[in-house]
MIBA-32907 format. One record per residue: chain; x, y, z of N, C-alpha, C, O in turn; residue number from 1. Coordinates in Angstrom, 1 decimal. Layout:
REM MIBA-32907
{ch: A nxx: X nyy: Y nzz: Z caxx: X cayy: Y cazz: Z cxx: X cyy: Y czz: Z oxx: X oyy: Y ozz: Z i: NUM}
...
This chain:
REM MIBA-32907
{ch: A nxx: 293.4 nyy: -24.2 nzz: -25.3 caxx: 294.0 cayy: -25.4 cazz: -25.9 cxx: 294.2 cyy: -26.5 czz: -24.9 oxx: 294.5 oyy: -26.3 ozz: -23.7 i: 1}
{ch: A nxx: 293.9 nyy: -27.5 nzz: -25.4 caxx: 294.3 cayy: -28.6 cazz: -24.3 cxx: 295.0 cyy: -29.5 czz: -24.8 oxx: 294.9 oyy: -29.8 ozz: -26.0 i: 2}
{ch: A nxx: 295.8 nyy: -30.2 nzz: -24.0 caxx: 297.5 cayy: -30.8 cazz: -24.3 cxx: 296.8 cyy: -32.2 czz: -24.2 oxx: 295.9 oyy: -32.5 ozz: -23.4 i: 3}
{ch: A nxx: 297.4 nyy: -33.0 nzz: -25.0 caxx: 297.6 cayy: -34.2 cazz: -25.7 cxx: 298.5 cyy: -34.8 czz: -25.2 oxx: 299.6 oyy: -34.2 ozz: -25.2 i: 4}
{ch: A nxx: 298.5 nyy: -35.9 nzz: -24.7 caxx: 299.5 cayy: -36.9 cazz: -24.7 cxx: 299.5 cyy: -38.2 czz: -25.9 oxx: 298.6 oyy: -38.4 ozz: -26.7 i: 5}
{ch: A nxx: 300.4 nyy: -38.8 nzz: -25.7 caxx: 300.2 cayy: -40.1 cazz: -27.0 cxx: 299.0 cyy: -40.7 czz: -27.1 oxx: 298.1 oyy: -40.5 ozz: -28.0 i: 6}
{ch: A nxx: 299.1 nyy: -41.2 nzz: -26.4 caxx: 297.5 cayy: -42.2 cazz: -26.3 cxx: 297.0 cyy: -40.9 czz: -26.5 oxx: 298.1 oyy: -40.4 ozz: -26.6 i: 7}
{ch: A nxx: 296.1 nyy: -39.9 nzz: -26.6 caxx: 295.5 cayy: -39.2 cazz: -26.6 cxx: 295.5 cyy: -38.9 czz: -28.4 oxx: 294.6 oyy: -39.1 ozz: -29.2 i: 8}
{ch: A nxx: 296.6 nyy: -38.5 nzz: -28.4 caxx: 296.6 cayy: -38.6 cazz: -29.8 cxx: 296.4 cyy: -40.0 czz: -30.9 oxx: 295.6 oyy: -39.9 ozz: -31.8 i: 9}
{ch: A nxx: 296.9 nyy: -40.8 nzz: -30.7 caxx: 296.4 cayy: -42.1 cazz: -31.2 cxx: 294.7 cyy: -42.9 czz: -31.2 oxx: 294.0 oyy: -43.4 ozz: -32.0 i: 10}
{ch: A nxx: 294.6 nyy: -42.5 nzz: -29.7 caxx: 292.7 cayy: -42.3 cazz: -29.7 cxx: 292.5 cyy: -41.4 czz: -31.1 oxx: 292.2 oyy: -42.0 ozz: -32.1 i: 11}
{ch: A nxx: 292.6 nyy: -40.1 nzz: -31.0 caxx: 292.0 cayy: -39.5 cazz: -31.9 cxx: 292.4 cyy: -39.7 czz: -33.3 oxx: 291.5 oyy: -39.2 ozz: -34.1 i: 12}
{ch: A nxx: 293.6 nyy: -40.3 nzz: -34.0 caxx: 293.8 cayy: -40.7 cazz: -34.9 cxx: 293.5 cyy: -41.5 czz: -35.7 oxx: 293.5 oyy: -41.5 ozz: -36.9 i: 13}
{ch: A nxx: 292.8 nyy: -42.6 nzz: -34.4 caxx: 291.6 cayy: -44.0 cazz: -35.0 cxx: 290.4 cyy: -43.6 czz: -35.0 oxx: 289.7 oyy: -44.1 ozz: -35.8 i: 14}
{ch: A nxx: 290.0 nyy: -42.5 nzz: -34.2 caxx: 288.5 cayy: -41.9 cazz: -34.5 cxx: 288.5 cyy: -41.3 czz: -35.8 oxx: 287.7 oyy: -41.4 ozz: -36.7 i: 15}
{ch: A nxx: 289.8 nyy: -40.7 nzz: -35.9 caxx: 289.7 cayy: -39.9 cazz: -37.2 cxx: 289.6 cyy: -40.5 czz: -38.8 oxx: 289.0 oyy: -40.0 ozz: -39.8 i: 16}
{ch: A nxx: 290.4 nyy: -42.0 nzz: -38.7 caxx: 290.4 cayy: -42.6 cazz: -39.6 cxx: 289.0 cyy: -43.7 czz: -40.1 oxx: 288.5 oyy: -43.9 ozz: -41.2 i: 17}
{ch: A nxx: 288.4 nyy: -44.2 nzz: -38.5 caxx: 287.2 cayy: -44.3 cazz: -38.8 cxx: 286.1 cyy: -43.8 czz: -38.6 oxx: 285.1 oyy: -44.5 ozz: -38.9 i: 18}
{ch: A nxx: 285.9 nyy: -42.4 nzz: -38.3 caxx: 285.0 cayy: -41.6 cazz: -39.3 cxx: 285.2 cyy: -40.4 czz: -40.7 oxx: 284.4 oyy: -39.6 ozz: -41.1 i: 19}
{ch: A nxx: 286.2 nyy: -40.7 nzz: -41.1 caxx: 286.6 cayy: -40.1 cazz: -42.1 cxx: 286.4 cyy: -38.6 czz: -41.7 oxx: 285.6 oyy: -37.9 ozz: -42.2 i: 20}
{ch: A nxx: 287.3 nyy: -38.2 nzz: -40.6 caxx: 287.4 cayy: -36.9 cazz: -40.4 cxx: 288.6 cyy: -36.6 czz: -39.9 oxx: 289.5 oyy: -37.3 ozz: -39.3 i: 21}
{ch: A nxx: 288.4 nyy: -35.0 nzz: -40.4 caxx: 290.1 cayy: -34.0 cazz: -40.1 cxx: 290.0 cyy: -33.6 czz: -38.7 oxx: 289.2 oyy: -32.8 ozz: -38.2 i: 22}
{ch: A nxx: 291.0 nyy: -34.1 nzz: -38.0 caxx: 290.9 cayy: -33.3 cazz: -36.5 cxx: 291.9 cyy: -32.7 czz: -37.4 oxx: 292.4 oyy: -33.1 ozz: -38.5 i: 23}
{ch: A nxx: 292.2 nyy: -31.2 nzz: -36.3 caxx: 293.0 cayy: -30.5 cazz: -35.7 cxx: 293.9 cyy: -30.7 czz: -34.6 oxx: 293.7 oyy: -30.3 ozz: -33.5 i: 24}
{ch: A nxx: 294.8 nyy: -31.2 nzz: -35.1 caxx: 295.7 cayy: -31.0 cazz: -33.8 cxx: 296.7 cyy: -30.2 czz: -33.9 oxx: 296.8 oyy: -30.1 ozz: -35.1 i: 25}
{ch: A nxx: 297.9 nyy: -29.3 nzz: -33.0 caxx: 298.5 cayy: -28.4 cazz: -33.6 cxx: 299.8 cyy: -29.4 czz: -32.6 oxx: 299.7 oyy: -30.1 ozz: -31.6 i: 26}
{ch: A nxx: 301.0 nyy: -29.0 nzz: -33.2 caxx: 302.1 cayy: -29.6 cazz: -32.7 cxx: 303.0 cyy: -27.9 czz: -31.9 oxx: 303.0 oyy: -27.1 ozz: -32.8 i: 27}
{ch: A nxx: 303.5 nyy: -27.5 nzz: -30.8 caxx: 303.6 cayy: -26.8 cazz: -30.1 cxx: 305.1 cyy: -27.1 czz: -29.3 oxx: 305.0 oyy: -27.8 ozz: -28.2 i: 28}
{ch: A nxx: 306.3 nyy: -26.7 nzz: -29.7 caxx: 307.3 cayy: -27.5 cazz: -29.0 cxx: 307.2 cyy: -29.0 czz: -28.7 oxx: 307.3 oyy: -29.6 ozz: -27.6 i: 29}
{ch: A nxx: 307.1 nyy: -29.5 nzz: -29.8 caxx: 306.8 cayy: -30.8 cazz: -29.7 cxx: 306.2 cyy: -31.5 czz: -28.7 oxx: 306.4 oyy: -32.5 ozz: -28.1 i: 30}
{ch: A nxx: 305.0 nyy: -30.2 nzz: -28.6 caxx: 303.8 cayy: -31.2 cazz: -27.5 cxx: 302.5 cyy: -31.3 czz: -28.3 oxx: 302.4 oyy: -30.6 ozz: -29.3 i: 31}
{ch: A nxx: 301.9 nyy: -31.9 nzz: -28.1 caxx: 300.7 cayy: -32.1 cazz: -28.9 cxx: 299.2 cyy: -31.2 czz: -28.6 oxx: 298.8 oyy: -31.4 ozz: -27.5 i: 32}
{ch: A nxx: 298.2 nyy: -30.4 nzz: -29.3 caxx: 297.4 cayy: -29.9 cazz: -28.3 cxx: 296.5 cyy: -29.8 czz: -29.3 oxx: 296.9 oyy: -29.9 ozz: -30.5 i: 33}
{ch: A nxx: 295.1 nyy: -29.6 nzz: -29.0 caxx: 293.8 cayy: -29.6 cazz: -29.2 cxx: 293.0 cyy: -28.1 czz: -28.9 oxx: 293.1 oyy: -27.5 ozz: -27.8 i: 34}
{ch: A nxx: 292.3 nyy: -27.7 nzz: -29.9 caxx: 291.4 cayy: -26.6 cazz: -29.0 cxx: 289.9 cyy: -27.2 czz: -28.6 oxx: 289.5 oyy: -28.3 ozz: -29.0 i: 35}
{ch: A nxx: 289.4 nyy: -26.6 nzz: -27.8 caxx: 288.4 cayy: -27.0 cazz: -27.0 cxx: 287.0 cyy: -27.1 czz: -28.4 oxx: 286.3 oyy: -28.2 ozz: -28.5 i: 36}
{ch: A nxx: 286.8 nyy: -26.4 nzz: -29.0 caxx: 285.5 cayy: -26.5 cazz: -29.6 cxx: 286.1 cyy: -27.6 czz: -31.3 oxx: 285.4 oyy: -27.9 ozz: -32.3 i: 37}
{ch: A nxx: 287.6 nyy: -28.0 nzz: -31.0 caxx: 287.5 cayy: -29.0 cazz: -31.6 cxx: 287.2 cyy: -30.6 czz: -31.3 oxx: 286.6 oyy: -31.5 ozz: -31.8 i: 38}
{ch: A nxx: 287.8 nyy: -30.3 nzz: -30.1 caxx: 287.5 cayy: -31.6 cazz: -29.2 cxx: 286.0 cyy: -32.3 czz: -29.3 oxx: 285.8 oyy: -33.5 ozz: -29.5 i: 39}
{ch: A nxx: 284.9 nyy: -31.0 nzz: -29.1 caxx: 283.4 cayy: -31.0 cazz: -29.0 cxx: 283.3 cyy: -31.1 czz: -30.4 oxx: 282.1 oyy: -31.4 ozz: -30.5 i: 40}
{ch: A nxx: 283.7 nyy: -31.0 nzz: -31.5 caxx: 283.3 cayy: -31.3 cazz: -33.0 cxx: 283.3 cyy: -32.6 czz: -32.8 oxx: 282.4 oyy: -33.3 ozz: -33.3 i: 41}
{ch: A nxx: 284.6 nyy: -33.2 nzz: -32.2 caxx: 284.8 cayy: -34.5 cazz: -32.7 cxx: 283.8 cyy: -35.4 czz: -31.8 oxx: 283.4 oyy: -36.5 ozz: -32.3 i: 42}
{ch: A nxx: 283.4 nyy: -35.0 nzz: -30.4 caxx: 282.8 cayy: -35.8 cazz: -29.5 cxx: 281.0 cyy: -35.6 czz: -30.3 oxx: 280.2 oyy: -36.5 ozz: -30.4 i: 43}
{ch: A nxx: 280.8 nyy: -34.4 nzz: -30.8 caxx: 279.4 cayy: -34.9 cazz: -31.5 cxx: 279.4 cyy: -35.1 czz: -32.3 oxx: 278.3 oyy: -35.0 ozz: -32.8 i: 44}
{ch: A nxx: 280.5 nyy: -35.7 nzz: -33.4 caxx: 280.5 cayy: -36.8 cazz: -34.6 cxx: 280.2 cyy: -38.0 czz: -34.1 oxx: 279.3 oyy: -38.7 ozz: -34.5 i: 45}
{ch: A nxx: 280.8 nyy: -38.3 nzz: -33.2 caxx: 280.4 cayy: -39.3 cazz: -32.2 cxx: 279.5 cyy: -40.3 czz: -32.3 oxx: 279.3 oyy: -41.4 ozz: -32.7 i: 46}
{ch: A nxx: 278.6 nyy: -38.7 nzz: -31.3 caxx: 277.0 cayy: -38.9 cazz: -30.9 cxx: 276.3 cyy: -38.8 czz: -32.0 oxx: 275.1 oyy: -39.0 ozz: -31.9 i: 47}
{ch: A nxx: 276.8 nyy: -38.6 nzz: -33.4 caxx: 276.0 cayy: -38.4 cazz: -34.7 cxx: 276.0 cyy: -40.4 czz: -34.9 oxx: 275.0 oyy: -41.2 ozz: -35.0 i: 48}
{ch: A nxx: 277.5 nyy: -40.6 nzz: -34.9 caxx: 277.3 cayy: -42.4 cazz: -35.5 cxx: 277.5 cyy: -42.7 czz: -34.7 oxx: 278.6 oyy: -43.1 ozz: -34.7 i: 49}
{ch: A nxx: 276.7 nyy: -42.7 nzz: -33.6 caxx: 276.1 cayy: -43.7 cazz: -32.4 cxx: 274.4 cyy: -44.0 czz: -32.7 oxx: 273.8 oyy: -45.0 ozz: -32.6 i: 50}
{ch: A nxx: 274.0 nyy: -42.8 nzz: -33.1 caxx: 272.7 cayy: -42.7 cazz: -33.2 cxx: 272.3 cyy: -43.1 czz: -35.2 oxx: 271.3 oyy: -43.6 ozz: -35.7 i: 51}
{ch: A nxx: 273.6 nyy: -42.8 nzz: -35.8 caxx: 273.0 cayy: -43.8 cazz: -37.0 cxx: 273.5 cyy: -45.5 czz: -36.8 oxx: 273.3 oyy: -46.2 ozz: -37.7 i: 52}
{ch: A nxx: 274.0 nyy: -46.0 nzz: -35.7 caxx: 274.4 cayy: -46.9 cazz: -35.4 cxx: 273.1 cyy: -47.7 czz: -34.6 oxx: 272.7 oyy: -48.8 ozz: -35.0 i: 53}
{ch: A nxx: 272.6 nyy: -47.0 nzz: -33.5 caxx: 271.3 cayy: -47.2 cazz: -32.7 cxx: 270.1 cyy: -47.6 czz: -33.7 oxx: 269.4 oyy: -48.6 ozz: -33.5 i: 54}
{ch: A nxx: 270.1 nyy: -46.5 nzz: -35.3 caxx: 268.8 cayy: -46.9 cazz: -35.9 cxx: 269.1 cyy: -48.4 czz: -36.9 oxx: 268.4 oyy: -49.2 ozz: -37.6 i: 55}
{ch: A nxx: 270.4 nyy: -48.3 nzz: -36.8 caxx: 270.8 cayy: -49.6 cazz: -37.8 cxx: 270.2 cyy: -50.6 czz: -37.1 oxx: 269.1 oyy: -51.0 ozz: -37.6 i: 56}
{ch: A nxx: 270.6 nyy: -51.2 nzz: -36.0 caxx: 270.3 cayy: -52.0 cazz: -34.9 cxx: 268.9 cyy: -52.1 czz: -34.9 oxx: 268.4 oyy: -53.3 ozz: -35.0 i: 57}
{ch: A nxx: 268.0 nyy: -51.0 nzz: -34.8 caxx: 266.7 cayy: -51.0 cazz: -34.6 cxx: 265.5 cyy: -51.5 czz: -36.2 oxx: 264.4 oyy: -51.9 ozz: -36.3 i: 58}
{ch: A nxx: 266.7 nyy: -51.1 nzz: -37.4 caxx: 266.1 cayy: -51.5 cazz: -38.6 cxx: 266.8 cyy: -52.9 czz: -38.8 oxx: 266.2 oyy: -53.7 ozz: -39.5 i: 59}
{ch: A nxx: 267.6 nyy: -53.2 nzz: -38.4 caxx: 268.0 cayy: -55.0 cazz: -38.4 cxx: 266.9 cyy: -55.7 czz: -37.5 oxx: 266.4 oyy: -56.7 ozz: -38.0 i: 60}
{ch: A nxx: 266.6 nyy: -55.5 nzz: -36.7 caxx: 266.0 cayy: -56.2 cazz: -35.7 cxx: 264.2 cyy: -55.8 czz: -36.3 oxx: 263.2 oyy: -56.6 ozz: -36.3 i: 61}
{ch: A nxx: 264.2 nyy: -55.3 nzz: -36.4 caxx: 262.6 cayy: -54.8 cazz: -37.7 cxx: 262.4 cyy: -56.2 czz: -38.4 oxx: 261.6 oyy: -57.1 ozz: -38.3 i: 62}
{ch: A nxx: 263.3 nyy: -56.1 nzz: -39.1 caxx: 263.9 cayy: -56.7 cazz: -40.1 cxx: 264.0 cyy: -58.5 czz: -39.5 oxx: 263.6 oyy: -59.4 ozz: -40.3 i: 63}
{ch: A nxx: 264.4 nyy: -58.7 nzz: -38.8 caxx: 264.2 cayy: -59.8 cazz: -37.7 cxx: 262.9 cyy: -60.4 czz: -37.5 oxx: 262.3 oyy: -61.4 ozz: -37.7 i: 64}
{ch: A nxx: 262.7 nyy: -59.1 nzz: -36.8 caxx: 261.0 cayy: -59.4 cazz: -36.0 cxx: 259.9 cyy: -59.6 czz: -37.8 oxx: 259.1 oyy: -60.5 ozz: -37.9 i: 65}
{ch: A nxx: 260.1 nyy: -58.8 nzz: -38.7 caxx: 258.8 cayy: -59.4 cazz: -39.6 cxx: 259.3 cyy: -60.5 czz: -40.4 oxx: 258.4 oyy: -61.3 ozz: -40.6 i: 66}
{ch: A nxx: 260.8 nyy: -60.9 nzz: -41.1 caxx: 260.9 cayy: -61.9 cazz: -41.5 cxx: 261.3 cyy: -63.2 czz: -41.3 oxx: 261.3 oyy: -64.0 ozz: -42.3 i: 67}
{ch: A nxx: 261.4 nyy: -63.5 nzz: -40.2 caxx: 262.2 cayy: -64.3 cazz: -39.8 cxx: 261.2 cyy: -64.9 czz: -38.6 oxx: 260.9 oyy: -64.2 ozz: -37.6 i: 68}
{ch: A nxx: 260.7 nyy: -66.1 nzz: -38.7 caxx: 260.3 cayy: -66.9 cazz: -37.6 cxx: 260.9 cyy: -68.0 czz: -36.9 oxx: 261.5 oyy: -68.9 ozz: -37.6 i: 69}
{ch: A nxx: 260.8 nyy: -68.2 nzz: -35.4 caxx: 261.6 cayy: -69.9 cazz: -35.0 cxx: 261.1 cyy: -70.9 czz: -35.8 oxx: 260.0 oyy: -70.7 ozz: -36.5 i: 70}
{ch: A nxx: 261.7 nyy: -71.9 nzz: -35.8 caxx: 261.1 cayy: -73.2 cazz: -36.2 cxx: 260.3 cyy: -73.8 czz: -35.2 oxx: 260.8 oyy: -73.8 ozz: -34.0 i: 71}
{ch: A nxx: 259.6 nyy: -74.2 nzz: -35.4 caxx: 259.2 cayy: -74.9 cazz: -34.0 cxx: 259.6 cyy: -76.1 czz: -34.1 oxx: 259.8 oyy: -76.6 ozz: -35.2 i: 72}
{ch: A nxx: 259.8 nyy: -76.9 nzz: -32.7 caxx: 260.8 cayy: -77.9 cazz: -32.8 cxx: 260.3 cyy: -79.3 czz: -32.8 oxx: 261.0 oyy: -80.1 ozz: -32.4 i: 73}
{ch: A nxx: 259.0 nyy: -79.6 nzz: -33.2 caxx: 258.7 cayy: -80.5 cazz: -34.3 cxx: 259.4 cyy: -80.9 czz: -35.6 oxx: 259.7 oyy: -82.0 ozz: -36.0 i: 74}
{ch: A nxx: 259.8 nyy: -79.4 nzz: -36.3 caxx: 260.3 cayy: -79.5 cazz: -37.6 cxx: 261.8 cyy: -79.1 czz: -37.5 oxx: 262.5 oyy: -78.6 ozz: -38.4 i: 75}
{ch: A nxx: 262.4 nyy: -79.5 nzz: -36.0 caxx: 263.7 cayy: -79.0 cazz: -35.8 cxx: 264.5 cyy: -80.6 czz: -36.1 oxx: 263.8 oyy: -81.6 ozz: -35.9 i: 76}
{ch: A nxx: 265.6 nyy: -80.6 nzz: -36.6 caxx: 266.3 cayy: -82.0 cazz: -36.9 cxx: 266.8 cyy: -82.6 czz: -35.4 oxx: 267.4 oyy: -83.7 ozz: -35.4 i: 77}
């Protein structure tokens, strides 16, 4: 188990709310604690929407690059 302090807990509370997931945390004489292979669930949710984040980026900019041309600045006001 590994101990939590506030900030520690509040980090994980905002991760939790924006990726719509259940941590575990256990409360322990009113200290706060974590087990280790939950920690690692939550750090490769992560790496999960980082990388649907990466392809978003890479299909916007697709998306850029075929529809979208400069003006050339002849026809710029």
């Amino acid at each position: 188990m590994i101990k939590l302090d506030d900030y520690d807990c509040k980090l994980l509370d905002r991760v939790s709310n924006k990726l719509n997931l259940k941590i575990d945390i256990k409360v322990i004489d009113y200290e706060f604690y974590i087990k280790g292979e939950d920690l690692l669930s939550v750090v490769d949710e992560l790496y999960d929407e980082i990388g649907h984040l990466e392809e978003r980026i890479e299909d916007i900019e697709q998306d850029r690059d075929d529809n979208y041309r400069p003006i050339p600045k002849e026809q710029q006001i």
